[in-house]
N, C-alpha and C positions, 0 to 999 in steps of 0.2 A: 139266584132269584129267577122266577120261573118265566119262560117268555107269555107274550099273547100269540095265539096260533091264526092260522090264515082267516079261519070262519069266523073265527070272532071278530077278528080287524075290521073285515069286513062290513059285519052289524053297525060295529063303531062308525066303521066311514059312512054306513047309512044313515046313522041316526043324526051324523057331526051335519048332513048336508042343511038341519033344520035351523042351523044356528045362523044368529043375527047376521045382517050384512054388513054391519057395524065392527061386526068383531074381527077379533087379530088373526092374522090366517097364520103367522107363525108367530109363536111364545115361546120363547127360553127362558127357562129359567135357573140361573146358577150353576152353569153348565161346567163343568171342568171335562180333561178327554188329557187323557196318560198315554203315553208311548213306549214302552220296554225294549231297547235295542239294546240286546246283549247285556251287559250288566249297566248299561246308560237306561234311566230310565227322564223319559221327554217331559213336562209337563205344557202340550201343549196348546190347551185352552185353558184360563185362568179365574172362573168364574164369570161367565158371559149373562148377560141377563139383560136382552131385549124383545121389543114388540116389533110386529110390520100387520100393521092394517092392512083391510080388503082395497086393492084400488091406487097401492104404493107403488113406486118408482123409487128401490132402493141401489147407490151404488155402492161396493164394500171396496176399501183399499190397502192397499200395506207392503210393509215390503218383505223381500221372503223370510219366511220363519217367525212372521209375526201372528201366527194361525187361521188368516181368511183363508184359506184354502181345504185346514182342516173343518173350521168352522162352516165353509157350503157343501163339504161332505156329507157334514151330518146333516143341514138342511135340506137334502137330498136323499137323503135315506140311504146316502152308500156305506157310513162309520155311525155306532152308538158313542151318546157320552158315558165317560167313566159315571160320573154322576152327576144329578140335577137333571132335570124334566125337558123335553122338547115336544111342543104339543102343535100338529101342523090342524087346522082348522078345527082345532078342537081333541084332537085327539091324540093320548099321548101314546109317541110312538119311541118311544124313549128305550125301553124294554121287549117291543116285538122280536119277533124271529126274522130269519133269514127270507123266508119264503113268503110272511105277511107283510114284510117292507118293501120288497120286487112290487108286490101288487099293489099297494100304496103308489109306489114310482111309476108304476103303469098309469096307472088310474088320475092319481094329482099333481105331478109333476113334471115337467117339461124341460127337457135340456138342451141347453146349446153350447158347444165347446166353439174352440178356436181353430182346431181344424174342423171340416164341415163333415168329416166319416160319412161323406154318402156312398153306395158300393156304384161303380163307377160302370155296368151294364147293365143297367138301372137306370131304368128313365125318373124323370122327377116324380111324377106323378106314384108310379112304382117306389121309389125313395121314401117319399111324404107316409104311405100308407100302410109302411114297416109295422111301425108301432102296432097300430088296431089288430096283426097277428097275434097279439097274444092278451087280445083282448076279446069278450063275446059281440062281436061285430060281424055282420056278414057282408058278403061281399057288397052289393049296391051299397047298403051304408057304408062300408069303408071305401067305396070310391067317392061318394056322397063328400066324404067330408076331406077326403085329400083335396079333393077340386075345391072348396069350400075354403078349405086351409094355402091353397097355391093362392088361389084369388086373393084373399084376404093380403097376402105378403107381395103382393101386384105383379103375379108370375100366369098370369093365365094365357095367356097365349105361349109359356113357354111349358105346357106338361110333358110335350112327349120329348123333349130335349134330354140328351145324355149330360152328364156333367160334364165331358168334355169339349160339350157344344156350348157352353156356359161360363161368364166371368168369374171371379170370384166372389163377386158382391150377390150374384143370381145365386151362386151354390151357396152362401149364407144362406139367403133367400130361402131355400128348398127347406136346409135344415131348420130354419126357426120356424117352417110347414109344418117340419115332421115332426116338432118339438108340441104345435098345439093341435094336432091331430085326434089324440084322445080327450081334448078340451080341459086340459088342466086347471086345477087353481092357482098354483102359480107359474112362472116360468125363470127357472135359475139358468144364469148368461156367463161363462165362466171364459173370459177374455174373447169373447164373440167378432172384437173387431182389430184383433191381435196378427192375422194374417194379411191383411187389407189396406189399402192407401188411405189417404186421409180422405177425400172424397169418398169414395166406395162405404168408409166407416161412418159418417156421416148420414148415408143414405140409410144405415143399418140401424143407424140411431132413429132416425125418422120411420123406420118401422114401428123399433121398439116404443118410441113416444104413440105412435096411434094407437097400440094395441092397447097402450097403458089407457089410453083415451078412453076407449072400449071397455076398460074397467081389468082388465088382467094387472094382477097384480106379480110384477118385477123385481126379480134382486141379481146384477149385476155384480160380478168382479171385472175389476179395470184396474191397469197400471196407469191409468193416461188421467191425469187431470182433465184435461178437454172432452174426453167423452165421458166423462162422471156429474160432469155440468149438465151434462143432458137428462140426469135422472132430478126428481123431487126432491133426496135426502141421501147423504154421503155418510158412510161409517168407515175409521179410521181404525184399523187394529194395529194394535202393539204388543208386543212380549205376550201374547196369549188375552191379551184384553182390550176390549174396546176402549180406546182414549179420546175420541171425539165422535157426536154423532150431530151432525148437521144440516138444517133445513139448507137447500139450494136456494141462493136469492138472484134475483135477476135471470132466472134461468132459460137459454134459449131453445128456443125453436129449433129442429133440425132443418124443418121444412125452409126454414127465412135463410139460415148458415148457406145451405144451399146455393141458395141465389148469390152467392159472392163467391163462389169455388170456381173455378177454371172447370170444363170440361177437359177431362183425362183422353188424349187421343191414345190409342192404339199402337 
């Protein structure tokens, strides 16, 4: 089947920008995704078929080999499904190529891992404004919005710090900058506060709640009960399928959590 190539993606991503603000920024539909390891072959995703609205706060959960991890690949643009549809604000990207899904990732998504990959003679500000490389930004605009994106994650007096002048919970910090740097539609968090104390994760939470405030739309992997609380709606994978998906009720506040934590001396 033949792919869609970079120019055309493109068109697509322009045209997708017109669609409602109501609608689903990611659709799957009946996703399966195969694995061939030698004459083992994996199945595994097992027919996935969810929505995530503009403005969610999703967290995904599971334990290993349950396929959340295959499953934010492909919501990531780094694995195709074997088959069924994945359509990221409209556009299905399901079938692109190699070279039109880079630019989609550039362009729409934002990531944050669990280690913070910032290159370490590399001031933050320098860090944050990675991404816009390889995007048509010139310079004033790409420092424009690093500063923009430090601030926003309440690191402005720390830009010209090296990462090893920085806690762990700041180098999150930097990274979840560099992550909305090119202004994504959504932001995928793939165990973001996996390195980090409980305080410090806390605080990362109470980022991620304002941004979501702001209206970015969130999707979370967490092993932690307690920081899954902190998103709007929890998905529970098993054997390749979603087995619960649930509205968060009573859900807290990082900002109030806060206020009962000890401060972490040194």
């Amino acid at each position: 089947m033949a792919t869609v190539d970079s120019t055309q993606a493109v068109k697509q991503s322009a045209a997708a920008t017109a669609a409602p603000a109501g609608s689903a920024v990611i659709r799957v539909e009946d996703v399966h995704k195969y694995y061939d390891l030698g004459e083992t072959r994996v199945h595994a995703l097992r027919g996935v078929s969810v929505e995530v609205e503009r403005g969610e706060f999703v967290a995904i959960m599971g334990a290993s080999g349950s396929g959340k991890s295959t499953f934010m690949n492909m919501l990531g643009c780094l694995d195709r499904p074997s088959s069924g549809r994945y359509l990221l604000e409209g556009i299905d990207v399901s079938k692109h190529d190699k070279r039109a899904l880079a630019q989609i990732r550039n362009q729409k998504i934002g990531f944050v891992f669990q280690g913070f990959n910032l290159l370490a003679r590399t001031t933050a500000l320098e860090n944050t404004e990675l991404p816009t490389l390889y995007a048509k930004v010139d310079k004033v605009e790409r420092q424009k919005r690093a500063v923009d994106a430090l601030t926003l994650v309440g690191l402005a007096d720390r830009m010209q710090h090296y990462p090893s002048q920085m806690s762990g919970g700041q180098q999150q910090r930097v990274a979840v900058a560099r992550a909305l740097v090119n202004r994504p539609s959504i932001l995928l968090a793939d165990e973001p506060t996996g390195n980090l104390d409980s305080r410090t994760s806390v605080e990362i939470m109470e980022v991620f709640q304002e941004l979501n405030d702001k209206g970015l739309t969130i999707v979370l992997v967490t092993h932690e009960h307690d920081v899954a609380q902190f998103a709007k709606r929890v998905l529970v994978f098993r054997d390749g399928r979603i087995r619960k998906d649930d509205l968060v009720l009573n859900r807290p506040r990082a900002s109030e959590v806060l206020k009962t934590l000890p401060t972490l001396e040194d």
